[in-house]
C-alpha positions in Angstrom: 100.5 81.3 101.8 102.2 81.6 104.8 101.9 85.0 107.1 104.8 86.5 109.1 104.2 87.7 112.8 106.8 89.6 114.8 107.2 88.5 118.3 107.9 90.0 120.5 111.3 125.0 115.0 113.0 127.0 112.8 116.1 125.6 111.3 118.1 126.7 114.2 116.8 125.0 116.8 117.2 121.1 115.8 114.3 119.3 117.9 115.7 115.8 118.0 116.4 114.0 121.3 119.6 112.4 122.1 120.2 108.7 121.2 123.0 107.6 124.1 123.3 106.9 127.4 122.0 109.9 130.3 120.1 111.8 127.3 116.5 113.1 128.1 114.0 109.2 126.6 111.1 111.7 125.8 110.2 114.5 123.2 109.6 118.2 124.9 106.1 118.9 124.8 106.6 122.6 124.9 109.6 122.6 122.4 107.0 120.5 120.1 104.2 123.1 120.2 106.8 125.9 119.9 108.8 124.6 116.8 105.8 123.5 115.1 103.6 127.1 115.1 106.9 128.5 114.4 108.0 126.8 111.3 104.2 126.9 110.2 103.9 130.6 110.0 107.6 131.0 108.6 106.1 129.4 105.7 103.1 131.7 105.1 103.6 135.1 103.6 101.7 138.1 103.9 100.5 138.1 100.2 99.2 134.3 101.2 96.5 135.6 103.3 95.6 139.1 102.0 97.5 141.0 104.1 99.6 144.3 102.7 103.4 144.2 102.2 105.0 147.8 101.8 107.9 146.1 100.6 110.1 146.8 103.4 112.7 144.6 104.4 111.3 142.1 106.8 113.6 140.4 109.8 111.5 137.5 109.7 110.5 134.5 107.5 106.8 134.2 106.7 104.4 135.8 109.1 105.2 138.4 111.9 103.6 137.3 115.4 101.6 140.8 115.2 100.5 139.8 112.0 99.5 136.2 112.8 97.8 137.1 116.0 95.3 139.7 114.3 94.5 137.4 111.9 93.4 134.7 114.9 91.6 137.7 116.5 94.0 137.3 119.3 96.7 139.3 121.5 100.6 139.8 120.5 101.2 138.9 123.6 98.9 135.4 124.0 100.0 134.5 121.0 103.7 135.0 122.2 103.5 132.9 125.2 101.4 130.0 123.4 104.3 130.6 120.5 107.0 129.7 123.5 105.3 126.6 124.3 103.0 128.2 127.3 99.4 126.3 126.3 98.2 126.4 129.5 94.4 126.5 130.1 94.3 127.7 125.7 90.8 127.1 124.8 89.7 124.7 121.6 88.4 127.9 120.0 91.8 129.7 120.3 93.8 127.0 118.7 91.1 126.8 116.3 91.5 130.5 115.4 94.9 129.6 114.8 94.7 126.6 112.9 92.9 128.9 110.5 95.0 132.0 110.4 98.0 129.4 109.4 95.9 127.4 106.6 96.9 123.7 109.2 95.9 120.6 106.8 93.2 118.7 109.4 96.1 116.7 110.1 98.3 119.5 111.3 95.3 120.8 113.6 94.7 117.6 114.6 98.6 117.5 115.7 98.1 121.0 117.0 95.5 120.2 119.6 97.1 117.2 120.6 100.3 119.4 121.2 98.3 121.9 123.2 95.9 120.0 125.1 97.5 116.7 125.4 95.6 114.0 127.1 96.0 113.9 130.7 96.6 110.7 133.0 97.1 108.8 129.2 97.7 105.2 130.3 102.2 104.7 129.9 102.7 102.9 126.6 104.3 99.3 127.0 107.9 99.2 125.9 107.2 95.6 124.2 105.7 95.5 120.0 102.3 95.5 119.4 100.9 92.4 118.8 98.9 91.6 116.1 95.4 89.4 116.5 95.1 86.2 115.1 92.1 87.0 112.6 94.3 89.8 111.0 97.0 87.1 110.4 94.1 85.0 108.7 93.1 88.3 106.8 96.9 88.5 105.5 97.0 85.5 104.4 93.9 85.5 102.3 94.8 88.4 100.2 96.3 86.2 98.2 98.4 88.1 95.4 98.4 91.4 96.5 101.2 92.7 99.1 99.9 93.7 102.2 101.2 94.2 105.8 100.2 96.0 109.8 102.1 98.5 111.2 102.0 100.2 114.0 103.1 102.8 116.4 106.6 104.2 115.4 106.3 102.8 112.1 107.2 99.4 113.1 106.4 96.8 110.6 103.9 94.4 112.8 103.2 91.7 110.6 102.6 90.7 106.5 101.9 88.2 104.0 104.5 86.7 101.2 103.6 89.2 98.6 104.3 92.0 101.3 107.9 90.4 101.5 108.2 89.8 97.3 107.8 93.4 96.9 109.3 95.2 99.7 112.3 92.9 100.8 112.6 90.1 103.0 111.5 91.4 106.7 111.3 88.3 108.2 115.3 88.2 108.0 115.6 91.4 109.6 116.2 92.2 113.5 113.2 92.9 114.9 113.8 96.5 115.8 114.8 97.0 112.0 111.2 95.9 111.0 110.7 99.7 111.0 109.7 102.0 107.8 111.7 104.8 109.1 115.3 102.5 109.7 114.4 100.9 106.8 113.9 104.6 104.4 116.5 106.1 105.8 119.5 103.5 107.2 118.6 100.7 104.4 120.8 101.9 101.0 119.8 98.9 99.4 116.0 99.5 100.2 116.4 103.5 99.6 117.2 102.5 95.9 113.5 100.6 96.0 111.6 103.5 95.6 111.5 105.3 92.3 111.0 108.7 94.5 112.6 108.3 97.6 112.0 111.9 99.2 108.0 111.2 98.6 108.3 107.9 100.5 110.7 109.7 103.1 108.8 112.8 103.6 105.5 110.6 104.9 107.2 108.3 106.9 108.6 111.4 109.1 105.3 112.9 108.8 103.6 110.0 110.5 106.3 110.0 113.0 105.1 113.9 113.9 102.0 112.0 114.0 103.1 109.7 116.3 105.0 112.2 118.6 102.1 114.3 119.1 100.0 111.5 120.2 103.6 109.7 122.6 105.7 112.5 123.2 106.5 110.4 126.6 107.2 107.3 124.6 111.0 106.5 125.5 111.3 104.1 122.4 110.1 106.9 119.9 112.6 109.4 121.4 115.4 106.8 120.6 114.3 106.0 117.2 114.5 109.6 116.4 117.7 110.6 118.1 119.0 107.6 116.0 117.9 108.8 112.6 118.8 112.3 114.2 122.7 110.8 114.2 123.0 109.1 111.4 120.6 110.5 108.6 121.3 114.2 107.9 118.3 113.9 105.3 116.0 112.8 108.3 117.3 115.9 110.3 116.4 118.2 107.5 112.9 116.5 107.4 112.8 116.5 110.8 113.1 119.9 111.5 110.7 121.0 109.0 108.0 119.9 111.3 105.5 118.6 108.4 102.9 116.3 109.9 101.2 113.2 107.4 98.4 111.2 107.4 98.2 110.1 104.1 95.5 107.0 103.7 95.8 106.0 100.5 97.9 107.1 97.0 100.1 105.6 94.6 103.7 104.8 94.7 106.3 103.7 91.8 108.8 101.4 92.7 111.9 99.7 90.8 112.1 96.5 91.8 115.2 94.3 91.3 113.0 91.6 89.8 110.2 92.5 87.9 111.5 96.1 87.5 109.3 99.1 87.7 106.4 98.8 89.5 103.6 101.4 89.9 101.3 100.8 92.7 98.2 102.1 94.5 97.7 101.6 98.3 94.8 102.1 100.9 95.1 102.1 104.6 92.7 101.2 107.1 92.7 101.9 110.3 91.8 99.1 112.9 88.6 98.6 114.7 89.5 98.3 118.1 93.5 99.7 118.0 93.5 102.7 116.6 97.3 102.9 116.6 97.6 99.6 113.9 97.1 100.2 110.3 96.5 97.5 107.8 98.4 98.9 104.2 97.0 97.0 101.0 98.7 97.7 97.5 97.3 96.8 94.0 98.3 97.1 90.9 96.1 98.9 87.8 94.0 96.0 86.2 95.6 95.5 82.9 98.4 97.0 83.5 102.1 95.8 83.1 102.7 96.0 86.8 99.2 93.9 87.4 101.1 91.3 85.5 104.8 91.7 87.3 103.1 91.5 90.7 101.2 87.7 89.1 104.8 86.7 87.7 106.2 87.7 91.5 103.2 85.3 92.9 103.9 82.3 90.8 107.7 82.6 92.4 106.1 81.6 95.5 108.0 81.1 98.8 111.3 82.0 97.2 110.2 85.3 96.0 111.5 87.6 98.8 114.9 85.6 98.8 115.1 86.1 95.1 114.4 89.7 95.4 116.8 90.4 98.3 119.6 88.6 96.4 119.0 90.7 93.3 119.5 93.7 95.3 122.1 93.0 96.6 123.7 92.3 93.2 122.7 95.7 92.3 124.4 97.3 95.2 
């Protein structure tokens, strides 16, 4: 079986960088922290966390500052300036306090330290793709039967086997740049209609770009990926701004596939010894189940499956 490699805030405040010419290539730290501790306490209320609510009219969505700052056992005011994007010299245990007060998933305090206390001196990421190594290519192609594929930083599609490209469309026949999960969910029509609940598949896919900008928020290439989507997608805006950050390793996914029609899947993903920033994503089918046996009819197509299944799409457009 042969394996493919590529070469080569509140609502109100819109935190997506430009996409053209003379428009700022990075993501605002300090706009980052600030829209993201803002639109998590807008979503708590005061019943949420035990606190009493007189029933007056409140100006504010969610939490007060006053209100989120006793619960970290904090200041009004430190809270303020850390709410404005001031983290300067903000201690582990403070954001910790904070991470608590606001009920943060591990993945949004995970994203919340890396907002606050980025990395200093991190080496400049290379503008080039990530390359995949040779034994993973091997590993891709012995999975014989089940789809499976790398990605990497940005979402970018690294590399994947035939049963990858049987199921999810043909990405050997895309550009390069457009071997991307978040193009594809969001600028693809004919992919969109792939997945039996889009805004599920969406919704992670920006979530792991949060990921992402946390980690890169210097990382010129992810600033134009997102001021694209930012332009052309107003359901990526809407996610966008919501600030929700995903790292979701493993689940289930139901897909309608133009050739062997609904398919309900489970995936795992691995992150890689060695490059934490590539991901291997394997997806199986139920033993016994109907899809088990549309993912064997998809094998036994063999080379000409993910021609087959782009054509059909297409027809269905």
């Amino acid at each position: 079986m042969a394996t493919h490699l590529d070469p080569g805030t509140d609502q109100a405040a819109v935190s997506c960088p430009g996409s053209g010419p003379g428009h700022e290539r990075h993501l605002d730290p300090r706009t980052e922290l600030s829209q993201f501790l803002r639109t998590r306490r807008a979503r708590l209320k005061p019943a949420d966390l035990g606190l009493a609510d007189y029933g007056r009219r409140r100006r504010v969505q969610g939490l007060r500052r006053e209100e989120l700052a006793q619960l970290a056992g904090i200041s009004v005011a430190y809270y303020t300036r850390l709410e404005q994007g001031n983290a300067r010299n903000v201690s582990v245990e403070v954001l910790d306090a904070i991470s608590h007060a606001l009920k943060l998933s591990d993945a949004e305090h995970a994203h919340l330290l890396h907002l606050a206390k980025p990395k200093q001196h991190k080496r400049r990421l290379p503008l080039q793709r990530q390359q995949v190594r040779p034994a993973l290519l091997d590993l891709l192609t012995a999975l014989e039967g089940v789809p499976a594929y790398v990605w990497g930083r940005r979402s970018d599609v690294l590399a994947w086997n035939r049963m990858a490209s049987a199921v999810f469309g043909d990405w050997e026949a895309r550009a390069p740049r457009d071997r991307n999960w978040a193009r594809i969910a969001f600028l693809d029509p004919v992919a969109r209609r792939l997945f039996a609940d889009w805004g599920s598949k969406a919704s992670d896919v920006v979530g792991h770009l949060r990921w992402d900008a946390g980690q890169h928020a210097d990382d010129p290439l992810l600033a134009e990926l997102i001021g694209e989507l930012c332009t052309q997608s107003g359901d990526f805006r809407t996610m966008w701004t919501a600030h929700d950050v995903k790292r979701k390793s493993h689940g289930s996914m139901r897909l309608m596939h133009p050739l062997a029609g609904e398919l309900t899947l489970r995936y795992e993903t691995f992150t890689l010894p060695g490059d934490e920033e590539q991901s291997l994503a394997i997806y199986h089918a139920e033993p016994g189940s109907a899809s088990e046996e549309a993912l064997r009819l998809l094998e036994n197509w063999g080379p000409d499956a993910s021609r087959a299944r782009s054509a059909a799409a297409r027809d269905r457009a």
